[in-house]
VOVO-643753 format. One line per field, with one value per residue: x, y, z negated of N, C-alpha, C, O, CB in turn; residue in three letters. Coordinates in steps of 0.02 Angstrom, whole numbers, plus 50000, padded with zeros to 5 digits. Glycine has a CB too. Example, Ala and Ser with C-alpha at 12.3 -4.5 7.8 and 13.67 -1.06 7.14 Angstrom:
<rs>
npx <- 50660/50642 $
npy <- 49716/49888 $
npz <- 49610/49646 $
capx <- 50615/50684 $
capy <- 49775/49947 $
capz <- 49610/49643 $
cpx <- 50660/50645 $
cpy <- 49835/50002 $
cpz <- 49610/49606 $
opx <- 50712/50670 $
opy <- 49834/50057 $
opz <- 49577/49598 $
cbpx <- 50565/50704 $
cbpy <- 49776/49970 $
cbpz <- 49548/49714 $
residu <- ALA/SER $
</rs>
This chain:
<rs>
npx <- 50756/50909/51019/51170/51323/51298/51274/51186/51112/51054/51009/50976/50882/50873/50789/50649/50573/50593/50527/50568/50695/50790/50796/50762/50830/50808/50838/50861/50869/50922/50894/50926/50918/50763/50778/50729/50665/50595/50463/50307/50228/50112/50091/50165/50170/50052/50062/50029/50079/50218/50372/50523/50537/50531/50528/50526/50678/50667/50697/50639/50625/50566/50433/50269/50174/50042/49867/49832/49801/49878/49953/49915/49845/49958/50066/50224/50246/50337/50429/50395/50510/50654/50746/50725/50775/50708/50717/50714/50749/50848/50871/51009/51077/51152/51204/51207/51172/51024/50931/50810/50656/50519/50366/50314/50256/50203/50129/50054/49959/50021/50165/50360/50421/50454/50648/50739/50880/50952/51037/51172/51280/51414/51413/51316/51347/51438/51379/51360/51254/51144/51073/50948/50809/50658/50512/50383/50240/50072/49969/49950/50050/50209/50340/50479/50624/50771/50935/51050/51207/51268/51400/51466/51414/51305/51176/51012/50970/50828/50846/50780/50826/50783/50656/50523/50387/50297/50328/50256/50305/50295/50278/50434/50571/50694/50815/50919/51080/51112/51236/51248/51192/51278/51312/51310/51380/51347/51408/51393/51412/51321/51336/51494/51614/51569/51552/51555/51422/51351/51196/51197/51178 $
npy <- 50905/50821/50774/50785/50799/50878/51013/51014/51160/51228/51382/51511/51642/51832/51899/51993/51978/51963/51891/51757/51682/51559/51418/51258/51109/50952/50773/50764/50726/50687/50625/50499/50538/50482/50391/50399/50287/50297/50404/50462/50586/50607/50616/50754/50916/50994/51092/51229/51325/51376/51315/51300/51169/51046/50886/50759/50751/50753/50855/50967/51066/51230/51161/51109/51036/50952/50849/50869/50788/50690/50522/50456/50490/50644/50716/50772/50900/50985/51122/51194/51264/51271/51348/51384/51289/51174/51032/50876/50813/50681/50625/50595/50443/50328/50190/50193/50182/50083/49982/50102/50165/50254/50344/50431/50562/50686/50825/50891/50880/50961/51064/51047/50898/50862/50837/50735/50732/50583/50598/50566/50589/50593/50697/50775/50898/50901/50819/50689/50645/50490/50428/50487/50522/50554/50613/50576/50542/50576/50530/50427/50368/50348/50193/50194/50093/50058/49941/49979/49981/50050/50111/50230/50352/50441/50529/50569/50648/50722/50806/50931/50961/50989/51013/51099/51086/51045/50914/50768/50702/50542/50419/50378/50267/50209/50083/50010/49975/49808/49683/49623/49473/49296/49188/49009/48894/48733/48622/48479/48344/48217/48072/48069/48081/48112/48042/48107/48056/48080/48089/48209/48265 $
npz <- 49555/49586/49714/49687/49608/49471/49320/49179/49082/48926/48899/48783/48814/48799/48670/48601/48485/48320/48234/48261/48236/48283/48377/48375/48454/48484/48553/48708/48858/49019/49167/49296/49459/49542/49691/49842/49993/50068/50169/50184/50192/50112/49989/49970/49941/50034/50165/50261/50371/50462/50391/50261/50149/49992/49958/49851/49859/50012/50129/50235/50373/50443/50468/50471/50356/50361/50360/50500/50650/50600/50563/50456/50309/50286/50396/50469/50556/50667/50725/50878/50959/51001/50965/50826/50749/50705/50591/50488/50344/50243/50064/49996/50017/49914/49944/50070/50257/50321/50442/50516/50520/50593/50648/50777/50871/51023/50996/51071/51261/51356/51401/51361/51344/51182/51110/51000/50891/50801/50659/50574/50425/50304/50196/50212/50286/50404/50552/50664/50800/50825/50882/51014/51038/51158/51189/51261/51242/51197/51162/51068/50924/50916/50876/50799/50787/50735/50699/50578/50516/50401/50287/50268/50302/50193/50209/50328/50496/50550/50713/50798/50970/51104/51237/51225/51139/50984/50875/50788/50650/50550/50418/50366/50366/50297/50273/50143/50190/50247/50312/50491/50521/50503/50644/50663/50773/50825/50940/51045/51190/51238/51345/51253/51350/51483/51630/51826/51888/51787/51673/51566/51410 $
capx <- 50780/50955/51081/51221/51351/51270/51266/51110/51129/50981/51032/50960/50857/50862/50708/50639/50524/50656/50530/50566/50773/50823/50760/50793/50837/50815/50824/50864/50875/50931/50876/50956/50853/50761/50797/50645/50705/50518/50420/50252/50203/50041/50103/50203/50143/50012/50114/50000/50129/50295/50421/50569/50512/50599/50480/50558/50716/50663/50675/50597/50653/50531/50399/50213/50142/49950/49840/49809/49830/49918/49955/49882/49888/49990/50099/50291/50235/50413/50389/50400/50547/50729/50805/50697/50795/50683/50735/50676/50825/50819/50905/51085/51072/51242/51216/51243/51099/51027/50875/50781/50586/50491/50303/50322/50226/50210/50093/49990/49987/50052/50248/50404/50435/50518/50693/50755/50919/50948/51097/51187/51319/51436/51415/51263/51346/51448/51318/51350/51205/51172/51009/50903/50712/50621/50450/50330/50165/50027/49888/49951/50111/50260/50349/50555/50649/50846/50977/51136/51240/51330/51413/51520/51381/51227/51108/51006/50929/50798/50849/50767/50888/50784/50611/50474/50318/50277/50335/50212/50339/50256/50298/50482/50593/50778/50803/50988/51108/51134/51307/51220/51194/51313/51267/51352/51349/51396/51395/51410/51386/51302/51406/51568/51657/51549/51595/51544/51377/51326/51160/51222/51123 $
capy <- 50846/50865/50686/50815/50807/50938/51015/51047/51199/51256/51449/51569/51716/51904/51884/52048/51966/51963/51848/51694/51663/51523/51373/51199/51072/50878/50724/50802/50669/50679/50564/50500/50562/50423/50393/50378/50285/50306/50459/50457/50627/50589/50659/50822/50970/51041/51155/51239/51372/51335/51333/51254/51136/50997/50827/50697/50720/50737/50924/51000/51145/51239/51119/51111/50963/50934/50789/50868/50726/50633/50445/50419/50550/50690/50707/50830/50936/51019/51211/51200/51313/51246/51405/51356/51233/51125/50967/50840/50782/50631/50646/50561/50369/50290/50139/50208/50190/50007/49973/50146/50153/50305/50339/50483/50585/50750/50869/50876/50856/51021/51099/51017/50848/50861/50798/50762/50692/50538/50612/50546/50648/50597/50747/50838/50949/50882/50786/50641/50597/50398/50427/50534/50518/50596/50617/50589/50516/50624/50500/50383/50369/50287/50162/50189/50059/50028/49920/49996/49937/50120/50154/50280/50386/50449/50576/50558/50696/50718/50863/50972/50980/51013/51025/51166/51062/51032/50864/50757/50631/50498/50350/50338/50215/50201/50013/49986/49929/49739/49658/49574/49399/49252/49131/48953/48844/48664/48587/48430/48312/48125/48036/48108/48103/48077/48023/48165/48042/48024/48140/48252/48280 $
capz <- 49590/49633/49696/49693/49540/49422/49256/49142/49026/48893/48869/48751/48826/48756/48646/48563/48444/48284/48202/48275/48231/48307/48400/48381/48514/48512/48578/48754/48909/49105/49192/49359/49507/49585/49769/49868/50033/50111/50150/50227/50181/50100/49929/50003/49945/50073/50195/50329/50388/50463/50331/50229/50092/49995/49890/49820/49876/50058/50134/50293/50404/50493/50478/50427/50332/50338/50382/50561/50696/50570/50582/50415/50257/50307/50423/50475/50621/50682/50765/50980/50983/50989/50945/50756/50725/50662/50555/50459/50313/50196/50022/49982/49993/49888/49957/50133/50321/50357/50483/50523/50543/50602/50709/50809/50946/51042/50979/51136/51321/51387/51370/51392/51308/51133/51112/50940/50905/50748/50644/50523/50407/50240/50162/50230/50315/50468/50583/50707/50811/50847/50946/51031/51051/51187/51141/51318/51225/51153/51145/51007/50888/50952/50835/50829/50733/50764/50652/50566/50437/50407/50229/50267/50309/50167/50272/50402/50485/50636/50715/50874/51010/51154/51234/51196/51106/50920/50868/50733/50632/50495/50404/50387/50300/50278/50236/50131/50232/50263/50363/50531/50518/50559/50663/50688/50819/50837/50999/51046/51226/51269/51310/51237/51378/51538/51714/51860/51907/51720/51628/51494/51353 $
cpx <- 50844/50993/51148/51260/51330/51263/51206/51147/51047/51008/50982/50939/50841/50777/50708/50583/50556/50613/50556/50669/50795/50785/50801/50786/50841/50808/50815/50896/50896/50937/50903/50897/50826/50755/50740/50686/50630/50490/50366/50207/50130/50039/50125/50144/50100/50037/50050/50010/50191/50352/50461/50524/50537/50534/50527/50620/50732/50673/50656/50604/50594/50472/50329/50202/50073/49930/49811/49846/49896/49907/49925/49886/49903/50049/50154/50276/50304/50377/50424/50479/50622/50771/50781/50711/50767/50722/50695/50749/50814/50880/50960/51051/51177/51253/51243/51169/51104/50971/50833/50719/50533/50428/50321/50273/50233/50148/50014/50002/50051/50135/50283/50404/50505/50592/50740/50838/50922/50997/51121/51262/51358/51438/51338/51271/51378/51422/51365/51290/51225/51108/50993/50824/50689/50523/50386/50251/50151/49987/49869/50035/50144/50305/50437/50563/50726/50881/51017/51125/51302/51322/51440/51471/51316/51189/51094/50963/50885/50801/50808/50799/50846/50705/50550/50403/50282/50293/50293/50269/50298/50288/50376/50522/50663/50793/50905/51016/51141/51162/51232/51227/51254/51300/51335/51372/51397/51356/51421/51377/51374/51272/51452/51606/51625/51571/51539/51479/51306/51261/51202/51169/51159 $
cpy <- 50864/50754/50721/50818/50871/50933/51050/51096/51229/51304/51486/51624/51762/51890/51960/52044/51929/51909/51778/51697/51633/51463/51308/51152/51008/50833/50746/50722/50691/50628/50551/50492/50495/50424/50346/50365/50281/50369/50453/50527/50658/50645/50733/50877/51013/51111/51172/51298/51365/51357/51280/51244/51077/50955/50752/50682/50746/50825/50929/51064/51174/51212/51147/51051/50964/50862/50830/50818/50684/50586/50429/50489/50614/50676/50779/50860/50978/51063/51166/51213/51287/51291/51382/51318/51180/51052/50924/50801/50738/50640/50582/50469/50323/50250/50129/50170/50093/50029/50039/50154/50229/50296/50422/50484/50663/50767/50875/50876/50899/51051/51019/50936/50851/50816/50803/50699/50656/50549/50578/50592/50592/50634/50801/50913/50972/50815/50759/50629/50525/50399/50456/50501/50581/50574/50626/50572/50551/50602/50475/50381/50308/50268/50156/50144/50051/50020/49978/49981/50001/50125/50182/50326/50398/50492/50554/50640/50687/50789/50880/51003/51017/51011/51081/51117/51024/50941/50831/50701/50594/50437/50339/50320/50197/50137/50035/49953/49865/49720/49624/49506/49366/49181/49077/48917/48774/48641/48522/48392/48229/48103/48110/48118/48072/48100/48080/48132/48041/48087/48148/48274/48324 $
cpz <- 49627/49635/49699/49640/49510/49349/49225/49095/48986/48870/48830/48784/48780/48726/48613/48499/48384/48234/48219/48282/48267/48333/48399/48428/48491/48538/48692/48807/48950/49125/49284/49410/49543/49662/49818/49980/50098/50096/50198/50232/50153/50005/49927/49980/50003/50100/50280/50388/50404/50411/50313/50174/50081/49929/49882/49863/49943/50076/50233/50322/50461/50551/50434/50415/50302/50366/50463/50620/50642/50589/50503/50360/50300/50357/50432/50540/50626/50747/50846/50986/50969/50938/50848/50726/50659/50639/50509/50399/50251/50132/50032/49970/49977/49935/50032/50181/50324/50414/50488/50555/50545/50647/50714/50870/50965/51033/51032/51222/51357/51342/51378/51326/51240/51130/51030/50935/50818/50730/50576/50496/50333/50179/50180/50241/50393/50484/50641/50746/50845/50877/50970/51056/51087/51188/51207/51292/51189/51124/51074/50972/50926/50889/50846/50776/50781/50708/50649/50512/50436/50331/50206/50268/50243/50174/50321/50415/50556/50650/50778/50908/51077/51168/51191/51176/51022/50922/50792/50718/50560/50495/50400/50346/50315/50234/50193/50162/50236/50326/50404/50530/50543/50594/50698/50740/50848/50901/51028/51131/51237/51315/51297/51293/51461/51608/51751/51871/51859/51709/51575/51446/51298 $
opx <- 50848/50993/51192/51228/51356/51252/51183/51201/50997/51038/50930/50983/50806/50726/50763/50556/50552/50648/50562/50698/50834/50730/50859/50729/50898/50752/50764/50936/50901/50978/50895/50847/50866/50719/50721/50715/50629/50485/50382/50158/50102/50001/50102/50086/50120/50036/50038/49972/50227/50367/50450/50485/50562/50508/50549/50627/50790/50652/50666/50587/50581/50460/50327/50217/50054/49971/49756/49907/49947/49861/49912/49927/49863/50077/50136/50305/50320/50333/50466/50512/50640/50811/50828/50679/50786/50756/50638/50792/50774/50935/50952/51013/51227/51301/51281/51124/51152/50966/50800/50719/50512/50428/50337/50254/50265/50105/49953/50060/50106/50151/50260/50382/50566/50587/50766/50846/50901/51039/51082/51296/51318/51457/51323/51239/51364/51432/51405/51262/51276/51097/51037/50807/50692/50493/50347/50205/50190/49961/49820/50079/50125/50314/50461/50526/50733/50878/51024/51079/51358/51268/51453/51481/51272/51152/51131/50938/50904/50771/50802/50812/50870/50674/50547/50361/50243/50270/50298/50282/50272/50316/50393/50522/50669/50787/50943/50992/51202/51135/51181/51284/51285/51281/51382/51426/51451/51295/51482/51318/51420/51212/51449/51638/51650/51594/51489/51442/51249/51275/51237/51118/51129 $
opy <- 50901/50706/50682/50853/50920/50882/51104/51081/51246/51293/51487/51667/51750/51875/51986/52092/51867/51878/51742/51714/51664/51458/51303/51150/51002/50836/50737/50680/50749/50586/50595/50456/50458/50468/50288/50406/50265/50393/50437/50529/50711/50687/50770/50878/51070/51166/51137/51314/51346/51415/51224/51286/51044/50979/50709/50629/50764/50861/50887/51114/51144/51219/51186/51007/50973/50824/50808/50813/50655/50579/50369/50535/50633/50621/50833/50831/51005/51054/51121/51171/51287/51278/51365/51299/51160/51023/50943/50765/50757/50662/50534/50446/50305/50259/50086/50139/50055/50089/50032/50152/50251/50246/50461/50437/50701/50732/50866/50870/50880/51057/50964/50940/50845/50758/50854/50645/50692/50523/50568/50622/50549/50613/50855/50962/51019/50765/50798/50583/50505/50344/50497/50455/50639/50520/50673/50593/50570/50626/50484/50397/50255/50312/50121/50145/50041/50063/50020/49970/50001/50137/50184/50360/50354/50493/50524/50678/50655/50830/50831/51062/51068/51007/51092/51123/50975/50908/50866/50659/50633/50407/50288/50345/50157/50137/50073/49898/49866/49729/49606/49486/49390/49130/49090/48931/48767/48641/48520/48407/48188/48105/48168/48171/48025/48152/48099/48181/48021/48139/48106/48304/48343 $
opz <- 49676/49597/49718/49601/49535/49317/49243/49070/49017/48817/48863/48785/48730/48756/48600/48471/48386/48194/48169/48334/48303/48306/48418/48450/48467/48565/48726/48788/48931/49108/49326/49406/49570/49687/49823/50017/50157/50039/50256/50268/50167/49980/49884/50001/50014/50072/50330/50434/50359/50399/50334/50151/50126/49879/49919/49894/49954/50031/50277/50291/50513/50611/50386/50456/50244/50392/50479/50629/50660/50629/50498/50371/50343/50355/50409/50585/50573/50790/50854/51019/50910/50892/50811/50678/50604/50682/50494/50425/50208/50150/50069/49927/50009/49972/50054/50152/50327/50430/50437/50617/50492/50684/50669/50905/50928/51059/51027/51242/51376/51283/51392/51269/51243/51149/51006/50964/50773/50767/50530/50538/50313/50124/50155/50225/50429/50449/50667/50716/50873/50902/50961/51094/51067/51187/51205/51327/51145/51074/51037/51012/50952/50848/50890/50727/50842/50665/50694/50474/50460/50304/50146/50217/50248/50124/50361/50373/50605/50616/50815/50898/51102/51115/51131/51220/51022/50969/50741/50762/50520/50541/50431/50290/50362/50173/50222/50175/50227/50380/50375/50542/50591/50567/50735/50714/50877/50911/51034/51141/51242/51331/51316/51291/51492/51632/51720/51867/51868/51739/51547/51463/51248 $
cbpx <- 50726/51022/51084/51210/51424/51205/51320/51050/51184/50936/51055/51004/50805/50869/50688/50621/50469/50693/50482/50503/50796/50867/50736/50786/50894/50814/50749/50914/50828/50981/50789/51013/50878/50710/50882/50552/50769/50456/50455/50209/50219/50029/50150/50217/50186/49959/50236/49938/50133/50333/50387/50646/50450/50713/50375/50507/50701/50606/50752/50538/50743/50566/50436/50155/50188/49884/49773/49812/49873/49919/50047/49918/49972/50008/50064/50378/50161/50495/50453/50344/50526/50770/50781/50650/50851/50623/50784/50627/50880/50811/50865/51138/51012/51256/51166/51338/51127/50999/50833/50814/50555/50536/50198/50391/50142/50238/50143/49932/49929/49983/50251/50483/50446/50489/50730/50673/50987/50934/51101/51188/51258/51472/51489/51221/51369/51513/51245/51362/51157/51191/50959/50941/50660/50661/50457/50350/50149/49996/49872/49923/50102/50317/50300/50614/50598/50891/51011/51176/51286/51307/51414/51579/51371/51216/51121/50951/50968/50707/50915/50732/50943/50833/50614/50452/50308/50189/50404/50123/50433/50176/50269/50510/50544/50806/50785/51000/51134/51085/51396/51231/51141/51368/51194/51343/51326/51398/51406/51390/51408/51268/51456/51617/51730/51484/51585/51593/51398/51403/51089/51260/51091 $
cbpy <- 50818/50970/50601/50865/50803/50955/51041/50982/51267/51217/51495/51586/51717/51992/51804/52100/51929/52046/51850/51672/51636/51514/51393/51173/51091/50857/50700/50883/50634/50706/50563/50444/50625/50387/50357/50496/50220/50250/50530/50397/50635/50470/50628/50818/50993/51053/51108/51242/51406/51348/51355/51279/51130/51043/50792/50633/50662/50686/50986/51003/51136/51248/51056/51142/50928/50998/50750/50936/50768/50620/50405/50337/50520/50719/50677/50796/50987/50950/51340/51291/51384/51245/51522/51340/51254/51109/50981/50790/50846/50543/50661/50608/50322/50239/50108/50162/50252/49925/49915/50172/50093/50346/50309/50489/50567/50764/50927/50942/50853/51085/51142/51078/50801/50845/50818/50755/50727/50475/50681/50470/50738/50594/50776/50841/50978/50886/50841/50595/50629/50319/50416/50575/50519/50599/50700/50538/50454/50669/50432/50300/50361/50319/50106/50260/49981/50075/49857/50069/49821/50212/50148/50283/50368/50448/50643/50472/50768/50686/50883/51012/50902/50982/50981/51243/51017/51062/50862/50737/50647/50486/50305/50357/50138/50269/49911/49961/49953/49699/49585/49585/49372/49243/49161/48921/48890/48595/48623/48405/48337/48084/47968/48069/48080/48074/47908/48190/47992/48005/48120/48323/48205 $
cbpz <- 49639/49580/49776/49712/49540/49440/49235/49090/49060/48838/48921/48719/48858/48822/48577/48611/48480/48250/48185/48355/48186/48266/48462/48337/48557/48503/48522/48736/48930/49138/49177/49365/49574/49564/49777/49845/50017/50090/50151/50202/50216/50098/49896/50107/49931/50033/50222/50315/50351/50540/50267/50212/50092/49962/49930/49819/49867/50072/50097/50277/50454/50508/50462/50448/50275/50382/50317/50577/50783/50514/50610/50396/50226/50254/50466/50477/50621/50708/50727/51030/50950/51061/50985/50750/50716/50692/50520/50523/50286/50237/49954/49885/50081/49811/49938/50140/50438/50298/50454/50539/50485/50622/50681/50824/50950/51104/50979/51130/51368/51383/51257/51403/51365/51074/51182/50870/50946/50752/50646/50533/50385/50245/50177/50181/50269/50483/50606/50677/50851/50776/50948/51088/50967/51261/51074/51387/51200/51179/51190/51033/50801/51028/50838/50835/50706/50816/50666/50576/50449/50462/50199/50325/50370/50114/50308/50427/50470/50653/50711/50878/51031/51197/51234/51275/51154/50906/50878/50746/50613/50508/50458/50429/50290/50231/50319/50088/50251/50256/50321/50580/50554/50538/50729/50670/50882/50764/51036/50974/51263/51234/51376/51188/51342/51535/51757/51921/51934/51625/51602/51512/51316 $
residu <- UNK/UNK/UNK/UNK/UNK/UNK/UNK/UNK/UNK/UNK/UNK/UNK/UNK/UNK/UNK/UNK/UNK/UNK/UNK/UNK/UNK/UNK/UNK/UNK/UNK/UNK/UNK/UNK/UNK/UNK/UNK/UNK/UNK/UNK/UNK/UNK/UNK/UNK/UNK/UNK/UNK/UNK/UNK/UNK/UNK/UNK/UNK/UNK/UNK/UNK/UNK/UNK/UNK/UNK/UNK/UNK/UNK/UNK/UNK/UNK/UNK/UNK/UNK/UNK/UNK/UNK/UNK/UNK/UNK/UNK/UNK/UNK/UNK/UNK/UNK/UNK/UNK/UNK/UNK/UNK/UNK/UNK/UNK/UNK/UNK/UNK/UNK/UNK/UNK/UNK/UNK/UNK/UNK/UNK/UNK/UNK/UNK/UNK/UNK/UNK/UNK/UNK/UNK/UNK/UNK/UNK/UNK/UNK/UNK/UNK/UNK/UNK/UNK/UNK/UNK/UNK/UNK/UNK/UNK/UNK/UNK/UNK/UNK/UNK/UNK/UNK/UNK/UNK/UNK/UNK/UNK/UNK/UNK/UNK/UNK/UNK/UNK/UNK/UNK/UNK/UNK/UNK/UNK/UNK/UNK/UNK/UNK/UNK/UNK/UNK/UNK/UNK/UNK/UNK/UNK/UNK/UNK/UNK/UNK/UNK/UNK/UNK/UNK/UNK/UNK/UNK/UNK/UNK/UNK/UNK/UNK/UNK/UNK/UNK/UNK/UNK/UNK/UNK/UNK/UNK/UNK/UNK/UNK/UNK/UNK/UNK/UNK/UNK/UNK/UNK/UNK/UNK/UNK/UNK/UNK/UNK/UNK/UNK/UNK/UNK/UNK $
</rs>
């Protein structure tokens, strides 16, 4: 799974087994990666060790992914430790960031309150942030959602800027981005042109 311009090659390995000559190749496909703009972590490979790991697209820095205190399925537990620079990074969207939907909480009561910041990048490799989330509730998942209509930008990432305490993220969804509405408005008063004593309607 790559959304990066790339080339497939089918090479020939040193074989030492002189019966078999030559091998034939057909009907050979690539198929354009599909772009998964939701991850809930329910499918994710079973990670119960902090580590990098990358599913459909989606990759993970210094994260575990099990169903412990999940919000449903599995869930992205991100390590305590700032210096760990934990992340959370969503694959290339063409179309560019709309509406952004995440459940988030802190791990548990004790240690400092996580602080993660909402980045967005053109290239996935120089980062902007456009939010920050501080992370005070342990009990139950907290529900972020905020518009943008960005298509200059296709990454997002959740990074760990600050606070010492395991962060649990689930559920999140990267809508395509749609211009904000326009809204009309005709106005009109009766009477048309009333005297200082008159009701206005």
């Amino acid at each position: 799974y790559t959304t990066n311009p790339t080339y497939v090659r089918i090479a020939a390995q040193p074989n030492t087994n002189y019966s078999v000559a030559y091998a034939i190749v057909d009907d050979i496909s690539v198929a354009n990666p599909a772009v998964f703009r939701t991850q809930n972590f329910d499918r994710w490979p079973r990670q119960d060790s902090y580590g990098s790991s990358q599913f459909e697209g989606w990759s993970v820095w210094e994260c575990i992914v099990n169903s412990d205190q999940a919000y449903a399925g599995q869930a992205a537990r991100a390590r305590d430790t700032v210096s760990a620079g934990s992340y959370i990074l969503s694959p290339r969207f063409d179309d560019g960031i709309g509406t952004i939907r995440f459940l988030y909480r802190k791990w548990s009561e004790s240690g400092t309150p996580p602080q993660y910041q909402l980045q967005f990048s053109p290239n996935g490799v120089t980062w902007t942030t456009r939010d920050t989330i501080t992370m005070t509730n342990w009990a139950a998942y907290m529900q972020y959602e905020r518009y943008f209509f960005d298509e200059t930008n296709y990454y997002i990432r959740l990074f760990h800027s600050a606070g010492a305490k395991q962060a649990l993220f689930d559920d999140i969804e990267v809508d395509v981005p749609t211009p904000p509405a326009n809204v009309s408005l005709g106005l009109w008063t009766d009477p048309a042109a009333p005297y200082s004593n008159d009701w206005v309607y």
